[in-house]
N, C-alpha and C positions, 0 to 999 in steps of 0.2 A: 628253835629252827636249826640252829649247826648244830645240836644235838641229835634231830632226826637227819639232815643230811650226813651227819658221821655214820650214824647204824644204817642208814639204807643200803644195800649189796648194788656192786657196778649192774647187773644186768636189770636189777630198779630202775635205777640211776637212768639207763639206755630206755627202759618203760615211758619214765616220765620225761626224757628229752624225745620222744615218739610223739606222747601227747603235746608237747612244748608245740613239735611241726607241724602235727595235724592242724594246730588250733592256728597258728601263725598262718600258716596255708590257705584257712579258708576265711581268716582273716587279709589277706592279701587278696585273695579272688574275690572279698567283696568290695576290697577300694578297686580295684581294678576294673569290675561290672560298675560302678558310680561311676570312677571317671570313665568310662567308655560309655556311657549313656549321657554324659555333658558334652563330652566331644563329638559326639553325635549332632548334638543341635547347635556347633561353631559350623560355622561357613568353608574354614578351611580344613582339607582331610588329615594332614602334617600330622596334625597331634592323635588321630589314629591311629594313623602308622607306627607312630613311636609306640604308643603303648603296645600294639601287637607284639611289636620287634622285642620289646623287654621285658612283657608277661612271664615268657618261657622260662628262660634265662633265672629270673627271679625266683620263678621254682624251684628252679633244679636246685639253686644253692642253697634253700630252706632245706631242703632233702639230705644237701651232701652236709652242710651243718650239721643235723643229726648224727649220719654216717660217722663224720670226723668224731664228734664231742662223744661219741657212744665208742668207739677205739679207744680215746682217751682213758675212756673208763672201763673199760674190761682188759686194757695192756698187763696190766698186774697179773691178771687171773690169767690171760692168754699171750705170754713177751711175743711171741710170732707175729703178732697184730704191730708191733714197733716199727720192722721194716717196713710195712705195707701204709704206716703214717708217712715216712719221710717218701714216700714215691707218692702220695694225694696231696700232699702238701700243695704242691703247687696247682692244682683242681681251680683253683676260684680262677687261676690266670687262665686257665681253657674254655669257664663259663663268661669270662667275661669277655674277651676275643668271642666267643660265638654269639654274645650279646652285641659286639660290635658290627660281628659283619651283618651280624638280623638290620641292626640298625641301617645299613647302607644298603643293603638289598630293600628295604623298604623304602628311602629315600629315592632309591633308581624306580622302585615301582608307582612311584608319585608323580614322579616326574615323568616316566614316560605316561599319565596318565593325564597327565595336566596338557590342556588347551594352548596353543598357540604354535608360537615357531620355534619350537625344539627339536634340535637335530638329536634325536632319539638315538642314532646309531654314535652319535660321536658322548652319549652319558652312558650306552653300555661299554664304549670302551674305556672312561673313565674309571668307571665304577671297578670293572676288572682288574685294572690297572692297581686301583687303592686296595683290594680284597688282596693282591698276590704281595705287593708293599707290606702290608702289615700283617700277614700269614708269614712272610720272610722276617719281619721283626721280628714275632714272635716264637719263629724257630729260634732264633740266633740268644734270645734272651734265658731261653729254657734250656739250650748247648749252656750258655754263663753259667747259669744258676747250679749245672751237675757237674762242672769246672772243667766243660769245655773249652781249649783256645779259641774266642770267636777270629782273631784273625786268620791261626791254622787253618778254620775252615773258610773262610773269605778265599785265603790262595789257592788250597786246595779247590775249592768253588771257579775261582779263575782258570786255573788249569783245565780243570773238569770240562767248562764252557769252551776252551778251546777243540776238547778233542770232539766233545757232544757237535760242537760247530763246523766243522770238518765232516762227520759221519752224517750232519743231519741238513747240509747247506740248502735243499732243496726246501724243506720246512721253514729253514729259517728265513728264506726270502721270501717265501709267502706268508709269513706271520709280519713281516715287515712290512711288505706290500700292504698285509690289510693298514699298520699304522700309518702308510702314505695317504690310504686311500680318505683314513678317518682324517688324516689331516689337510689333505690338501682340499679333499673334497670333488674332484671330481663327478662325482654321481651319490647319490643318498637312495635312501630304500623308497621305491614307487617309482624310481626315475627310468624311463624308456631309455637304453642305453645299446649302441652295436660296433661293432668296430669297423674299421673303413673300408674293407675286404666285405663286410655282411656275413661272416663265417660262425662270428656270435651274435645274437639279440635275443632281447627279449627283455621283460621287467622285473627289476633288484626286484628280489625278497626278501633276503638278507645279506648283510656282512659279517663274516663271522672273522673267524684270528687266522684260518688259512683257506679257507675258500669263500664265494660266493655263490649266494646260486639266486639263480633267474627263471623266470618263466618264460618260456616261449610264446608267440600267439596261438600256435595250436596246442597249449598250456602242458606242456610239456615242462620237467624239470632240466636245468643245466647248473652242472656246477664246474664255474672256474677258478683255478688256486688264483690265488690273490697275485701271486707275485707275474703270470701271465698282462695282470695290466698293468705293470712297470717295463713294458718291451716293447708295446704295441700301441698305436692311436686308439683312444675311445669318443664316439660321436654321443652326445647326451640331446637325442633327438626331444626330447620332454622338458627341454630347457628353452630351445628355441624361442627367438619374440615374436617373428615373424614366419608366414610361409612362402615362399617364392613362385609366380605364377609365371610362367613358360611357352607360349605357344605360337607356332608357326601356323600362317594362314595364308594360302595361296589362292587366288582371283586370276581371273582367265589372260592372257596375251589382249583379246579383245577390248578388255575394259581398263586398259594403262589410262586413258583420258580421266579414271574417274580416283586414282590412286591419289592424288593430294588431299581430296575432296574427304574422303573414306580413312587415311590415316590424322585427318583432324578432327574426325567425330570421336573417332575410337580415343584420340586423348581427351577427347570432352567427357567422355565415357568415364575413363578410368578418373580424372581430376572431381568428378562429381561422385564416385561412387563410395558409399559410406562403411562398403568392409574393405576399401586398400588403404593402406597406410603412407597418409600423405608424407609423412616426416623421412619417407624414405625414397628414393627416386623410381619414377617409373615413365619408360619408352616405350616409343612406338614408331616404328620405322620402317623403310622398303630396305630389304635387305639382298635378295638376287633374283637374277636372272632364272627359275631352277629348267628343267628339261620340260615341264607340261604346265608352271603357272608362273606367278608373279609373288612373290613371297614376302610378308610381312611378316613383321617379329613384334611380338607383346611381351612386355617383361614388365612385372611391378610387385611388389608387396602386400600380402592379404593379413590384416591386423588381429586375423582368426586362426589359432592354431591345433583347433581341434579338427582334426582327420576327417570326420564325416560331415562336418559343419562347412568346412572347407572343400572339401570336393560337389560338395552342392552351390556354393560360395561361385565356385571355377567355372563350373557347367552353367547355369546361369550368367555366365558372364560370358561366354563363347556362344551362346545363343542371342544375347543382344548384338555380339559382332557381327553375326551371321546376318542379323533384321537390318545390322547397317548398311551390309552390302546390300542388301536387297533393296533398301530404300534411296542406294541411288544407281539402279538400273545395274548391277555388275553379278557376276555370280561366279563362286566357287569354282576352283579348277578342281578337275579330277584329272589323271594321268589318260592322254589323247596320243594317236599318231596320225600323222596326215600322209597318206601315199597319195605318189603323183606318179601317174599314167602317161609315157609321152606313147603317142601312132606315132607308130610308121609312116617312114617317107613315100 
């Protein structure tokens, strides 16, 4: 056996380490198709994903194995092939960082695929966060390794960042902004959101690292840099618990006799009715004098926050008012004037 490997010529040599990958290769793509046919029938998707994420990866380095051990063996015949070993050298640390981030891009697409109460925008910014983290390791190791000073570039990096920060201030507070937004949380993606002027609305679609953008209701795009919502009030109308019901009801001059009568129904009204929300107060009261009626005010809480559910919720509920007045003898003011005619003496 070290007899025939002594007479075999390197470019053999690179033959049978071809054959060596071919056969490892499609040896690896059949454990691979096995376990991906068991993990098919586990409950959980996890161990999918990982195997995806590391099929690739696993390749390539069967490949670049060949690649290397085949230089190894024709450097003799061809020295040129020397310098181009010590610059691959370091190959498996590029395949294995790219196996890495497969691995987390796959864990991020797990999870945002996974059921329940995942703030999905606050695992994309994680997830980013760990990919640029260890992209940055991995610069700094690979400066080491060709005898780089990693601190030289650390300072110089410092420096850099100051002037990049200066030139680029407007970026950089809305890439910030979006980290307030992931952290504080004011509004998530779906959430009805406008600011207190009304000058923005519409619904998150997404957060990105410097803008967001929204839809309008008449589904139009908007995009705002992020760092606009570190300046301004944000209303998160899609958070609300409650909706607030509002309304002025005036009844004629003529029927004052029947006002106590009429503002005690109307709170029997509201205390009995099963979409206002008792845990929260709600009145009912003669409020003024105005130019053509007598004015009451309703105010209470509807435990229904959906828009169209709710305004049928409301209108319903100002047509029983309306059958109260009616049911005891009063009726609606509308705007009147009264001329008075004096004759002559």
């Amino acid at each position: 056996m070290n007899e025939f490997i002594q007479n075999i010529t390197p470019i053999q040599m690179s033959g049978v380490l071809l054959f060596v990958a071919i056969v490892v290769h499609i040896g690896l793509s059949f454990i691979l198709n096995k376990l991906s046919k068991h993990t098919d029938s586990t409950k959980t998707q996890i161990d999918d994903y990982f195997i995806d994420a590391l099929s690739a990866p696993l390749k390539v380095l069967i490949w670049y194995g060949w690649i290397y051990f085949s230089m190894l063996q024709l450097r003799p015949d061809f020295p040129a092939l020397g310098q181009i070993i010590e610059y691959i050298d370091i190959a498996p640390i590029f395949i294995l960082a790219w196996g890495i981030l497969r691995l987390i891009s796959s864990i991020e697409k797990f999870m945002l695929e996974k059921d329940g109460s995942v703030d999905k925008d606050s695992i994309r910014l994680f997830t980013r966060l760990i990919k640029i983290v260890f992209v940055f390791a991995i610069i700094l190791g690979v400066a080491q390794y060709f005898g780089y000073s990693v601190s030289s570039i650390l300072t110089l990096g410092g420096v850099g960042g100051i002037v990049v920060g200066f030139a680029a201030k407007d970026m950089l507070a809305n890439i910030f902004g979006g980290l307030m937004i992931q952290m504080d949380k004011p509004f998530s993606t779906g959430d009805w959101i406008r600011t207190t002027d009304k000058s923005i609305e519409g619904v998150v679609e997404k957060i990105g690292w410097r803008m967001t953008r929204l839809r309008t209701f008449n589904k139009n795009p908007i995009y705002v840099p992020n760092g606009i919502f570190a300046t301004i009030p944000i209303e998160t109308p899609s958070r609300m618990t409650n909706r607030q019901i509002h309304a002025t009801i005036g009844i004629r001059y003529d029927d004052i006799a029947q006002m106590s009568s009429i503002i005690e129904a109307i709170e029997e009204l509201l205390k009995n009715h099963q979409s206002i929300n008792h845990d929260e107060p709600h009145r009912v009261y003669f409020d003024m004098f105005n130019a053509s009626s007598l004015d009451i005010v309703i105010w209470a809480f509807s435990s229904v926050t959906d828009s169209s559910e709710f305004k049928k919720i409301k209108g319903k509920l100002l047509l029983d008012v309306a059958d109260i007045i009616a049911e005891h003898g009063a009726e609606m003011a509308f705007p009147t004037q009264t001329l008075h005619i004096q004759k002559p003496e």
